[in-house]
N, C-alpha and C positions, 0 to 999 in steps of 0.2 A: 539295387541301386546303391551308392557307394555315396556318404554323407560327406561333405566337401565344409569345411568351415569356412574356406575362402567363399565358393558360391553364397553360402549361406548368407553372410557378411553383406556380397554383393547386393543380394537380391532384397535384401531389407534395407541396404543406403536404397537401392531404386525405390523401391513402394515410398522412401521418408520424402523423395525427390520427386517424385510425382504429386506427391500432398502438398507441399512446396510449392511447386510450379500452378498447380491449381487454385491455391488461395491467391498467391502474388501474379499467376498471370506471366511469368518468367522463370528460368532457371538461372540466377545468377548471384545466387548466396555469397554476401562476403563470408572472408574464410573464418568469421571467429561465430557465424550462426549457428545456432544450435535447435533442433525444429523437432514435434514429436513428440508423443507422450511417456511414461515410464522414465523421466529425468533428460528426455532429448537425446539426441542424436547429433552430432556434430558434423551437419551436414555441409558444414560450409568446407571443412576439411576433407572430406568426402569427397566432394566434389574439385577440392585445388587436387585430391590425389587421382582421382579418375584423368581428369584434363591431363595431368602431367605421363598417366601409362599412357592415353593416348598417343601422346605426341611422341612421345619414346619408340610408341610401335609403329609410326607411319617412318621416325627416322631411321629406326632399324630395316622399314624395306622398302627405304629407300637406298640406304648403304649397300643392302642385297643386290638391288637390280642394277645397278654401277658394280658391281662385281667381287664386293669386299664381302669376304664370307666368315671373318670372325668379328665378334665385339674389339676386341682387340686392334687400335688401328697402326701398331707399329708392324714390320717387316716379319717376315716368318723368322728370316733369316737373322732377323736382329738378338742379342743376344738378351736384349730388354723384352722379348715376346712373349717369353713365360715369366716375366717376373713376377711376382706377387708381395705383399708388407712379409711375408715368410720367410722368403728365398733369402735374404740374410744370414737367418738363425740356421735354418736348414744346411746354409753352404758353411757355416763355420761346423754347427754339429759334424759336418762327413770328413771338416780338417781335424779334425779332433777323438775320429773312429766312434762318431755317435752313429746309434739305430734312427733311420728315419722310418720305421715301421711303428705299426698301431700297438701302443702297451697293451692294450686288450687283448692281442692276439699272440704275446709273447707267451 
């Protein structure tokens, strides 16, 4: 089995979130709680970030099943589709005979 820091992460905001909910009787930490022994756990942020993948993953499929199949929601065709904060530098560097290849691999 392959050691995940993210699961790991996860699974110790739940066990703080579970102890939480059983003392209080609810889950709904404001976001500046901190809950848990060994200096606490900042569970209230924990939980603004868990709510917030949530909702990111139910709006991602739902963008799917309406038939948009990148994050991206401008046109394939647009020539803003692959921009990125990069695509600047990058397009000046290729007016100017710069390498857009990895220095590493030069």
């Amino acid at each position: 089995m392959v050691w995940s820091a993210w699961d790991s992460a996860w699974a110790d905001g739940f066990a703080v979130a579970k102890d939480y909910a059983a003392v209080h009787g609810h889950f709904l930490p404001p976001t500046h709680a901190v809950w848990g022994g060994g200096g606490g756990w900042a569970i209230g942020t924990w939980a603004k970030n868990q709510r917030a993948a949530a909702r990111k993953t139910r709006e991602n499929a739902e963008r799917r099943s309406a038939g948009e199949n990148r994050a991206c929601r401008t046109s394939a065709s647009s020539p803003r589709a692959a921009w990125t904060p990069w695509t600047p530098l990058i397009r000046a560097g290729a007016r100017h005979g710069a390498s857009t290849g990895n220095a590493a691999s030069r």
